[in-house]
Kinemage of the C-alpha trace (Angstrom):
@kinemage 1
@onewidth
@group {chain A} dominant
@subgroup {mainchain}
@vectorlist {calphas} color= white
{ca unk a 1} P -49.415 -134.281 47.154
{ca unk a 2} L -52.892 -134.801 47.933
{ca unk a 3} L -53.718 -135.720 44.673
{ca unk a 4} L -50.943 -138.085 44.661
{ca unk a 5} L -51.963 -139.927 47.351
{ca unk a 6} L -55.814 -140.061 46.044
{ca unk a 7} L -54.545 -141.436 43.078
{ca unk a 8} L -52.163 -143.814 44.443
{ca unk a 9} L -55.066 -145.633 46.559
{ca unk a 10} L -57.839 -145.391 44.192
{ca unk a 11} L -54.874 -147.425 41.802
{ca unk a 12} L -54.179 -149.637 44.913
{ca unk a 13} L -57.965 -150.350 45.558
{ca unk a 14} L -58.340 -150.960 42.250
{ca unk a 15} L -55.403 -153.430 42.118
{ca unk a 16} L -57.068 -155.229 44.683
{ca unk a 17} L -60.544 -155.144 43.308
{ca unk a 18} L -59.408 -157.143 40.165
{ca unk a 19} L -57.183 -159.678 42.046
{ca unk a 20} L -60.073 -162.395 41.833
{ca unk a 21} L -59.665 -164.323 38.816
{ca unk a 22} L -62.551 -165.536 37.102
{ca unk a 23} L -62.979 -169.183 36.895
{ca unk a 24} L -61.705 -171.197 33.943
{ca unk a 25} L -62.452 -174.785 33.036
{ca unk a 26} L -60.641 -176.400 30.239
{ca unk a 27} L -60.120 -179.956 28.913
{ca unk a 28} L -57.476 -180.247 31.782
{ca unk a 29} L -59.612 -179.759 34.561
{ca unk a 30} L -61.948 -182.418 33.463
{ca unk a 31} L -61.583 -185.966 35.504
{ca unk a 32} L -62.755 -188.130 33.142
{ca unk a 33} L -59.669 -189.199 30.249
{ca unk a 34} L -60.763 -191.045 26.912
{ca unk a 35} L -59.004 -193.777 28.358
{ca unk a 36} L -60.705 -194.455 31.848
{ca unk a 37} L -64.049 -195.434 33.577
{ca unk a 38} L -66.242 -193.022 35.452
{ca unk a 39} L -69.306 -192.669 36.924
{ca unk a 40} L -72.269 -189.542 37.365
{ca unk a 41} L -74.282 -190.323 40.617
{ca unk a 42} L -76.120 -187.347 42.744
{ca unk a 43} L -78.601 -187.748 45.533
{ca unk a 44} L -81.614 -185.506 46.601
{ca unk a 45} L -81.485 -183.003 49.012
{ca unk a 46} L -83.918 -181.160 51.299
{ca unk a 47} L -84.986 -177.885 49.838
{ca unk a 48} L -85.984 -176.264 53.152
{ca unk a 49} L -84.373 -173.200 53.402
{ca unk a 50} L -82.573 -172.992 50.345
{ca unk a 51} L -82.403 -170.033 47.676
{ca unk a 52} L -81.990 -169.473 43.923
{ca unk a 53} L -77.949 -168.762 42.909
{ca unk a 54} L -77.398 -165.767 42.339
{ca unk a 55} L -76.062 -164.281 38.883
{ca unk a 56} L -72.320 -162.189 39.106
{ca unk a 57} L -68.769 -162.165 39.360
{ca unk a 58} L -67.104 -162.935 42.533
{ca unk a 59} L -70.014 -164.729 44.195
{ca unk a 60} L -69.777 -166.568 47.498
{ca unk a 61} L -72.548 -169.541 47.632
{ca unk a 62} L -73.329 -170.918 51.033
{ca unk a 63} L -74.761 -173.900 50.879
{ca unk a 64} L -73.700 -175.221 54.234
{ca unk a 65} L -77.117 -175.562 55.566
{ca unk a 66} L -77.995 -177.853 53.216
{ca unk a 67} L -78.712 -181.661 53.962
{ca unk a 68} L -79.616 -184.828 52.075
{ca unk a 69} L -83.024 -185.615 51.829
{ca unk a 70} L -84.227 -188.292 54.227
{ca unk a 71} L -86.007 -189.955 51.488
{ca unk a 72} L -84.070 -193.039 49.532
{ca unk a 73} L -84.414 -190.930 46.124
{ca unk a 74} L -81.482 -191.180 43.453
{ca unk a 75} L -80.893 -190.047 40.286
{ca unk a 76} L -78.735 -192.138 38.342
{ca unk a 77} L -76.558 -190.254 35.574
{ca unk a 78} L -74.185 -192.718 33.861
{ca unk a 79} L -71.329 -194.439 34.221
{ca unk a 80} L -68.878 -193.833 31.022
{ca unk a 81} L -65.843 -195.967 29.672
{ca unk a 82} L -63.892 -195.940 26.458
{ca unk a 83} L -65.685 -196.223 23.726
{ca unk a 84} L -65.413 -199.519 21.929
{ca unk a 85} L -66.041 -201.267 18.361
{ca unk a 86} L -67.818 -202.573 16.847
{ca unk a 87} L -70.326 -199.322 17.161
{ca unk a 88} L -73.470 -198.064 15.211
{ca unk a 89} L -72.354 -196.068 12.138
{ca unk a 90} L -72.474 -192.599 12.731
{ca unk a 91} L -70.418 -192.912 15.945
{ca unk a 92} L -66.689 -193.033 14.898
{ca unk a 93} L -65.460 -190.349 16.131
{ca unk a 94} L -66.782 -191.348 19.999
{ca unk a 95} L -64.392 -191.418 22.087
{ca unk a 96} L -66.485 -192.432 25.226
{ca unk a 97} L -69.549 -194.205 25.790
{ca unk a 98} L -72.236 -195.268 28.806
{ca unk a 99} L -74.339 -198.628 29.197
{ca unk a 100} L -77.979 -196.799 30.260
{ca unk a 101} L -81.406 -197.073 30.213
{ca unk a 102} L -83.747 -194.164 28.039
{ca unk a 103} L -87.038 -194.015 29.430
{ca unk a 104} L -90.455 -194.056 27.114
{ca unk a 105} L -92.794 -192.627 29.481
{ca unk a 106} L -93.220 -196.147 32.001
{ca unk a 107} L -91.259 -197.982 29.795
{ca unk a 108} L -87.141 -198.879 30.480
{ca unk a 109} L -85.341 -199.330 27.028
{ca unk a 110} L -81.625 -200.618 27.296
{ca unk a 111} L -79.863 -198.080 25.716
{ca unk a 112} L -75.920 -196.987 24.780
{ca unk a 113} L -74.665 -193.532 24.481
{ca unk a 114} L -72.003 -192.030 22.470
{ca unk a 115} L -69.509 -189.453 23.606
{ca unk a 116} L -66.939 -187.088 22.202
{ca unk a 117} L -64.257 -185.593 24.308
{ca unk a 118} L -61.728 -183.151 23.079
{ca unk a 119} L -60.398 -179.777 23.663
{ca unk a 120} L -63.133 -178.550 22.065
{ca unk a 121} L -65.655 -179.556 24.546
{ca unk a 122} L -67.763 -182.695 26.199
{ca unk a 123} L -70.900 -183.551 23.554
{ca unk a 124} L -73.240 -185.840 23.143
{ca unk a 125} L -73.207 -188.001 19.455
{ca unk a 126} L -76.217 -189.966 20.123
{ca unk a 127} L -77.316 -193.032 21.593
{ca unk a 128} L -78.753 -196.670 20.372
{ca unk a 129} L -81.642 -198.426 21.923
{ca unk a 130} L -82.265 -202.344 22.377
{ca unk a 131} L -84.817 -204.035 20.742
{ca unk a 132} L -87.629 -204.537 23.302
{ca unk a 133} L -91.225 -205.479 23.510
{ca unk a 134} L -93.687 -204.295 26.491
{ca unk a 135} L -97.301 -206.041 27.005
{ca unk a 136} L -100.282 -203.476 27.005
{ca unk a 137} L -103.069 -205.472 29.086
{ca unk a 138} L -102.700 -203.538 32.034
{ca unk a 139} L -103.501 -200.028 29.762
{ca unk a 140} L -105.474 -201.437 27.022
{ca unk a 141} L -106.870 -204.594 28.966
{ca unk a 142} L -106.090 -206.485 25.415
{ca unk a 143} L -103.954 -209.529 26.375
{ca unk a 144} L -102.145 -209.632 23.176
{ca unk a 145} L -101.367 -206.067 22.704
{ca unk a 146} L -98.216 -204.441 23.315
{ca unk a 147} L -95.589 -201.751 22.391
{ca unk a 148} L -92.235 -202.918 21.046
{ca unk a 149} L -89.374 -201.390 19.889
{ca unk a 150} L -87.021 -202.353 16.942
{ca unk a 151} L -83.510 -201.462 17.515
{ca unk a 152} L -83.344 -197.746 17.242
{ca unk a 153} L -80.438 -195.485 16.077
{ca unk a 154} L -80.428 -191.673 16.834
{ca unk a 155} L -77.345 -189.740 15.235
{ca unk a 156} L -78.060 -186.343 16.200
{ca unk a 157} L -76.938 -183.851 13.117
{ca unk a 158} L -74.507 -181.943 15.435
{ca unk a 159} L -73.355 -182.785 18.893
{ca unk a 160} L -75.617 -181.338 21.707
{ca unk a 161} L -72.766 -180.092 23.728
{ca unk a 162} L -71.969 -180.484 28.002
{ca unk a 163} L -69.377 -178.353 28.218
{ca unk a 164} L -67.282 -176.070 26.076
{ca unk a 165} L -63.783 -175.576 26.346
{ca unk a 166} L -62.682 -173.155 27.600
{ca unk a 167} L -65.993 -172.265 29.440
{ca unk a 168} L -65.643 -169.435 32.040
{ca unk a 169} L -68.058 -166.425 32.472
{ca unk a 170} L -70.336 -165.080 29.977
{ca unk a 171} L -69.806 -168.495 27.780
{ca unk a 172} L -72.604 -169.512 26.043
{ca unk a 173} L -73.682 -171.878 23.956
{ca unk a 174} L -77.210 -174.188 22.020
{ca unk a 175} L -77.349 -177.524 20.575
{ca unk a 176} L -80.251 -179.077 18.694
{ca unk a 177} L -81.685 -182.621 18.345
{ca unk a 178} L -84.409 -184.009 16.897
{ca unk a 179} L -84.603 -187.648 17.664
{ca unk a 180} L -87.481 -190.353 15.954
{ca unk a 181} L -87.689 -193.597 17.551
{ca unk a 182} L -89.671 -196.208 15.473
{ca unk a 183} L -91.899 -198.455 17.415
{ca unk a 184} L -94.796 -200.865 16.395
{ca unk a 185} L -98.152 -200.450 18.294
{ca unk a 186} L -100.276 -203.500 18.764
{ca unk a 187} L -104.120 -202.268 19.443
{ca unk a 188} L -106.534 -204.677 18.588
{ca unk a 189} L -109.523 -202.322 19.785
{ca unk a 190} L -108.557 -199.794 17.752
{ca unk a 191} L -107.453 -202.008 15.174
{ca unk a 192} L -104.016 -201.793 15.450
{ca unk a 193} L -101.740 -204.757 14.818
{ca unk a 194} L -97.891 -203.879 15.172
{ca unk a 195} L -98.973 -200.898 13.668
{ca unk a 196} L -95.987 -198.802 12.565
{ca unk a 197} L -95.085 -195.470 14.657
{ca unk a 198} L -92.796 -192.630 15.151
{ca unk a 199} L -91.932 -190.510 18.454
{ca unk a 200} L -90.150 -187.379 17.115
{ca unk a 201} L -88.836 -185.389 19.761
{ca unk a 202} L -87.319 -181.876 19.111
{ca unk a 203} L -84.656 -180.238 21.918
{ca unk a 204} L -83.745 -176.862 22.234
{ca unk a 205} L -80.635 -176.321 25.076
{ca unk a 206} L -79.348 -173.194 26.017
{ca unk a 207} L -76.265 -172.790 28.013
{ca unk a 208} L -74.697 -169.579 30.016
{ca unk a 209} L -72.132 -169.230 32.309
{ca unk a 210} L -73.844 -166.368 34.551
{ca unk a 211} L -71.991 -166.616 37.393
{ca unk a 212} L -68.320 -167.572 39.402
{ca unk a 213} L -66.999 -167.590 42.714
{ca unk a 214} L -67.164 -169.674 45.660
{ca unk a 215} L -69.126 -172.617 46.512
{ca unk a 216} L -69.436 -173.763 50.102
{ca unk a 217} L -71.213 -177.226 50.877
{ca unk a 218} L -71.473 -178.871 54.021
{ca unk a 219} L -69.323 -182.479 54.343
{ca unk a 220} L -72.359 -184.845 55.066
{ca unk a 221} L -70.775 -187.431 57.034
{ca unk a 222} L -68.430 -184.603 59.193
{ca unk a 223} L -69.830 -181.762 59.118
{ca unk a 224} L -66.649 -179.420 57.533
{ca unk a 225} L -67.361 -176.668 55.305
{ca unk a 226} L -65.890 -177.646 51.653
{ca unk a 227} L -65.125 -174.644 49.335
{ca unk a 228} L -64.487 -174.680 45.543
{ca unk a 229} L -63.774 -172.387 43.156
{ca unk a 230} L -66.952 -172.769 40.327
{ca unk a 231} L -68.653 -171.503 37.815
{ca unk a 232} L -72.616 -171.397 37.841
{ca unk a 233} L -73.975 -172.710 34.456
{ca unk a 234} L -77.841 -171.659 33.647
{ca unk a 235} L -79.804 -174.374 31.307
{ca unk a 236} L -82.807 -173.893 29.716
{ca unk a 237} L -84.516 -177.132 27.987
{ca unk a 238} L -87.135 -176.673 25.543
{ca unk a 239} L -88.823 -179.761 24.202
{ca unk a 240} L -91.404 -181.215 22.091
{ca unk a 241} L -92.600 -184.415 21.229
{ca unk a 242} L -95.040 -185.453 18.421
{ca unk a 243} L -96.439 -188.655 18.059
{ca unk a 244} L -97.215 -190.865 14.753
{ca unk a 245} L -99.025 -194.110 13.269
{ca unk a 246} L -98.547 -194.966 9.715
{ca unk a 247} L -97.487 -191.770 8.827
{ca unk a 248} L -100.420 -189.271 10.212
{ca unk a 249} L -100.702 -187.554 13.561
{ca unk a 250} L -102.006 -190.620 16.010
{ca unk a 251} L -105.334 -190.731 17.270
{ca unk a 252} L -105.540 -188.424 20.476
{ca unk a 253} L -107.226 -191.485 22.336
{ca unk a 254} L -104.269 -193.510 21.502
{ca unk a 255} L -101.851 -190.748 23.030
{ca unk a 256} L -103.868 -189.689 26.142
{ca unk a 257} L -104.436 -193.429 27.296
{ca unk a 258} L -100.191 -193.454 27.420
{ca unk a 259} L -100.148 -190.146 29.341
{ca unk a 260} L -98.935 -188.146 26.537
{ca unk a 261} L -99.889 -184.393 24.910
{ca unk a 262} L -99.935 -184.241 21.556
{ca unk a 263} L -96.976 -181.707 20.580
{ca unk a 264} L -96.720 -180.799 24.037
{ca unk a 265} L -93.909 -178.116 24.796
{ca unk a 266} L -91.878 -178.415 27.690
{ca unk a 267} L -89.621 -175.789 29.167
{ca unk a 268} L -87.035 -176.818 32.050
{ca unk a 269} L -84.189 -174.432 33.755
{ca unk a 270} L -81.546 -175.503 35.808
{ca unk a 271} L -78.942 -174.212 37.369
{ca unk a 272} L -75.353 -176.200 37.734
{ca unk a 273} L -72.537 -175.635 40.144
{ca unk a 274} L -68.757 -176.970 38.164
{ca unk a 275} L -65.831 -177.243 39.665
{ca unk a 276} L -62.090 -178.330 38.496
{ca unk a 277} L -61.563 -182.451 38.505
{ca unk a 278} L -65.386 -182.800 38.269
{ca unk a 279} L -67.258 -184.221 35.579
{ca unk a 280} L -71.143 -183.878 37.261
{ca unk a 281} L -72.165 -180.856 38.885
{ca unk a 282} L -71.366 -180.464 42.427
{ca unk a 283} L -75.130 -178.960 43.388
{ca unk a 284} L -77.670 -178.702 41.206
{ca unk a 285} L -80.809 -177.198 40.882
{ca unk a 286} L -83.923 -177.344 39.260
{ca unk a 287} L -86.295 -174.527 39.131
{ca unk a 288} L -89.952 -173.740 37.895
{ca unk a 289} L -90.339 -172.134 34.507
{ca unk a 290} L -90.585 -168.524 36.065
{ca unk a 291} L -87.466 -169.170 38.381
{ca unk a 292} L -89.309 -167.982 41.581
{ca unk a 293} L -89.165 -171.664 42.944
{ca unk a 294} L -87.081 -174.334 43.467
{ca unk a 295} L -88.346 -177.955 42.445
{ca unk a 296} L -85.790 -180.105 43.388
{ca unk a 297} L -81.839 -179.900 44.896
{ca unk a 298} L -78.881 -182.516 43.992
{ca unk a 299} L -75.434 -183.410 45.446
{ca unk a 300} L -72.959 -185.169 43.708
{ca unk a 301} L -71.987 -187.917 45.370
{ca unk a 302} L -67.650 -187.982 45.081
{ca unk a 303} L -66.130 -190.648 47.152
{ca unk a 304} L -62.664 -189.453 46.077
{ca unk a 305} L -63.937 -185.963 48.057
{ca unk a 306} L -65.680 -187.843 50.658
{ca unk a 307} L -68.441 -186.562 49.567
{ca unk a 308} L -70.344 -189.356 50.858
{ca unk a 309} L -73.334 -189.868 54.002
{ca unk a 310} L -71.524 -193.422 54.489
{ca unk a 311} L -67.760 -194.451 53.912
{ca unk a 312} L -69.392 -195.132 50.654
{ca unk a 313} L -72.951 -193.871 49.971
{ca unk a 314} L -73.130 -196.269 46.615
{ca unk a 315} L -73.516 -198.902 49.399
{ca unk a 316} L -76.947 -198.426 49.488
{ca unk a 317} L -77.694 -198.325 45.845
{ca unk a 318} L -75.552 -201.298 45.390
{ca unk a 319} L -77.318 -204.477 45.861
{ca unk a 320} L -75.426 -208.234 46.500
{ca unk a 321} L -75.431 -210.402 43.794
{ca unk a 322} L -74.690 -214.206 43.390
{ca unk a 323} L -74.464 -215.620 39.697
{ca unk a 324} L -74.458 -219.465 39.455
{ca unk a 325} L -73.240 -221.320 37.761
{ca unk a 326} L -70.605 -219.111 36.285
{ca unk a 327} L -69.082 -220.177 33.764
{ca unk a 328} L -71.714 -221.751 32.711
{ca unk a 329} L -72.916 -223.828 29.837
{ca unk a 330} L -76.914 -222.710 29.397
{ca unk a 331} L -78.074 -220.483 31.600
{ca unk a 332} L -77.481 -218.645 35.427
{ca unk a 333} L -79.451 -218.265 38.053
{ca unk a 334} L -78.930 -214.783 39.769
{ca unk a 335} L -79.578 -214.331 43.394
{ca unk a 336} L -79.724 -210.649 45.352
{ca unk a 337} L -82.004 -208.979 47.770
{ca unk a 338} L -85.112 -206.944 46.282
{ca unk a 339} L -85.468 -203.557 47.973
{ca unk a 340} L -88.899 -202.995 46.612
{ca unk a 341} L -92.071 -204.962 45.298
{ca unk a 342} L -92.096 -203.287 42.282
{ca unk a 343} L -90.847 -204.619 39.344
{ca unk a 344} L -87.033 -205.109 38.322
{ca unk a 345} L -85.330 -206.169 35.412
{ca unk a 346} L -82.292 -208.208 34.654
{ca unk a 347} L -80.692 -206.853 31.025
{ca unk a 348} L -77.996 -209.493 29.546
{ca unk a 349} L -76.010 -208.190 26.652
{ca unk a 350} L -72.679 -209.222 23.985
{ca unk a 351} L -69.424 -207.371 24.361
{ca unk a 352} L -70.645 -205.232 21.658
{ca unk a 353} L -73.548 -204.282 24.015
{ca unk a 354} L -76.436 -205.550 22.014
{ca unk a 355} L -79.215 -206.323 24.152
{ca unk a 356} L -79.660 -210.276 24.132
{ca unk a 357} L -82.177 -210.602 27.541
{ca unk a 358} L -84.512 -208.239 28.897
{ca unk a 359} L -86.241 -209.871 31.521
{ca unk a 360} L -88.785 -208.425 34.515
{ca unk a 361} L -88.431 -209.796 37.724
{ca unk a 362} L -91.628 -210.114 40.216
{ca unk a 363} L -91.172 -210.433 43.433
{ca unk a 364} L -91.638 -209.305 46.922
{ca unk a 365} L -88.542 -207.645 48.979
{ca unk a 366} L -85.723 -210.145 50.319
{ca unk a 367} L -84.076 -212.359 49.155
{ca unk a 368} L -84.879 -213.193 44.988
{ca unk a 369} L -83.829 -215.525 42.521
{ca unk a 370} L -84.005 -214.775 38.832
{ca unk a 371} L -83.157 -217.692 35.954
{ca unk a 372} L -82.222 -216.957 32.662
{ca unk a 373} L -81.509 -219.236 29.885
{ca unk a 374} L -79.571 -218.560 26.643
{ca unk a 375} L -80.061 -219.270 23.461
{ca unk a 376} L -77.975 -222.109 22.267
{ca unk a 377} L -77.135 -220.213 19.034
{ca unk a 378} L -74.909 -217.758 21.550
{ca unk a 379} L -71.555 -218.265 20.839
{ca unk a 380} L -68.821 -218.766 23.931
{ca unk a 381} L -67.679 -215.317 25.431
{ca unk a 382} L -68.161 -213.090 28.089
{ca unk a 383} L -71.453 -211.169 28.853
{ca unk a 384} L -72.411 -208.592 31.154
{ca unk a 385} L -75.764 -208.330 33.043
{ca unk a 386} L -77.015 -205.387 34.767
{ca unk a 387} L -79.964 -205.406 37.945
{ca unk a 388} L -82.080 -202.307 37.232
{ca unk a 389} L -85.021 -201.562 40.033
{ca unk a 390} L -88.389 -199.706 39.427
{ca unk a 391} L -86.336 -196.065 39.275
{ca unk a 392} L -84.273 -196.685 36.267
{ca unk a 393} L -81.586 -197.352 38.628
{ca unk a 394} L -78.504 -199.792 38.134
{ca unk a 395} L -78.485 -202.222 41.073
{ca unk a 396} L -75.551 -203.958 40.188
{ca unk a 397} L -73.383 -204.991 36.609
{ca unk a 398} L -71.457 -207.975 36.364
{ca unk a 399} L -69.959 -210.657 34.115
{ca unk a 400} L -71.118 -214.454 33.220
{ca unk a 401} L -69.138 -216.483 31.264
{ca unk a 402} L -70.563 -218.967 28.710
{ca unk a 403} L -68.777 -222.284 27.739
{ca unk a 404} L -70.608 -223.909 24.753
């Protein structure tokens, strides 16, 4: 009878031991459709106090005592809508894609990238980048030299994949890439006019699911302790970039006056929190190569959650813009309040998002107005214009219309 009993509870503690179900994320617990608009915004947070995630099954992670940073840092992800045509070749089967800036060490190329969603997983296709031209005098001191870009197509060989379906614990996953951007270098002290040259950068990114459970964070604005159910993803980057001019390894002056290592190999780890109806991480961290420290913390910010410091935190990224005249016949003026003395740019491009003004706007903070003329060979249609500051980040995106 004894034994009975022993047997009966050890069963019943058992029972009870495997009543937590691991967490499961599959194409239906992803927000974003192939049919609707969405964006990826996070903001920094304080790191005092904080500690690594830890690895396991069944985890609780307190978070609670986290707050935002009181710094004005954001990191801008991207904000994705249905893909459209026309579209690069290569990119056919995208079913998504993002308006975005890729970033050449100082340098802010418009930029597209392609997405596929399916049941298989989230993956990236590739991206485009603008044509653009940068002056040099403030490196080189050469008042003619610069660094511009033709228009640039990466097709990565396979898709370097987000998420795969169904991703739950122990899941892993790599993807590959090897990108070359052509660009033309213009020198004159070192004898280089619109000299031809390739970055080739080579990625590496490992995915595991080490970990799910519970994630508590702290609602900024009330206070309230949010819980999800998540899954902890661990990402290691590896990546290396190489640097060319006509052909042949460029000369290490050339690189080290840009800030660059020749073949440099970079290794990043990061640690992401997912949850059900999300599309960006909820927390995420980043972490020094030997995982003893962490570098930096981010929230997502989710007005649909609340999630928010304000009613709506994108308030302060967002800045006020005037266009005028719109419609208009040759050009617009547009008027909005600087944030910064650095410098800002106003990016005008087609319905088929080709890049047809890149412009940099000086000024001091306040109030700023920016002209741009276009070209009269632009036919009548709609165009879109995006305000991105010193950070990368997108101010504001709008629509002028153009009468001819």
């Amino acid at each position: 009878m004894k034994q009975f009993l022993l047997a009966t509870l050890l069963t019943s503690c058992f029972m009870q031991f495997t009543t937590a179900q691991a967490v499961t994320l599959r194409l239906t617990d992803f927000a974003l459709s192939a049919t609707a608009r969405d964006s990826s915004m996070s903001k920094l947070m304080k790191k005092t106090g904080a500690t690594l995630p830890t690895k396991g099954l069944d985890k609780t992670w307190d978070y609670t005592a986290l707050r935002d940073s009181t710094s004005e840092l954001y990191y801008f992800g991207y904000v994705t809508q249905p893909a459209t045509s026309p579209r690069p070749a290569g990119f056919s089967s995208a079913t998504l894609q993002a308006n975005s800036v890729t970033n050449f060490q100082a340098y802010t190329i418009p930029s597209r990238t392609y997405y596929q969603l399916n049941s298989s997983g989230f993956s990236f296709l590739g991206d485009s980048l603008a044509p653009t031209r940068f002056s040099l005098q403030a490196i080189t001191g050469g008042s003619t030299d610069s660094l511009s870009f033709p228009a640039n197509v990466h097709v990565y060989s396979a898709p370097v994949v987000q998420y795969l379906f169904p991703m739950t614990m122990s899941t892993a996953w790599t993807s590959f890439e090897r990108v070359v951007t052509d660009f033309n270098l213009k020198v004159i002290a070192f004898g280089l006019n619109n000299t031809p040259g390739q970055s080739v950068s080579r990625g590496t990114y490992r995915d595991s699911i080490v970990g799910w459970g519970t994630l508590k964070m702290r609602h900024p604005s009330t206070g309230a302790t949010l819980s999800f159910n998540a899954l902890l993803d661990r990402r290691t980057f590896i990546t290396q970039d190489s640097f060319y001019l006509n052909g042949t390894p460029a000369n290490p002056l050339i690189v080290n006056a840009f800030g660059l290592t020749q073949g440099k190999i970079d290794t990043t780890t990061r640690y992401y929190f997912y949850a059900s109806g999300f599309k960006s991480p909820l927390i995420a961290f980043s972490v020094n190569n030997s995982e003893t420290q962490i570098v930096d913390i981010f929230r997502a910010i989710l007005p649909s959650l609340g999630l928010t410091t304000k009613n709506n935190e994108l308030v302060d990224l967002e800045v006020a813009t005037t266009v005028f005249p719109n419609p208009t016949t040759e050009g617009a003026t547009f008027e909005f309040d600087k944030s910064s003395a650095d410098t800002w740019r106003v990016f005008v491009y087609n319905a088929a998002g080709q890049i047809i003004k890149n412009e940099s706007v000086n000024a001091p903070i306040g109030k700023t107005q920016h002209t741009t003329r276009f070209d009269s060979s632009l036919p009548t249609g709609t165009y879109f214009y995006q305000i991105i500051d010193e950070h990368s980040l997108i101010r504001h995106t709008g629509k002028v219309q153009l009468n001819r």
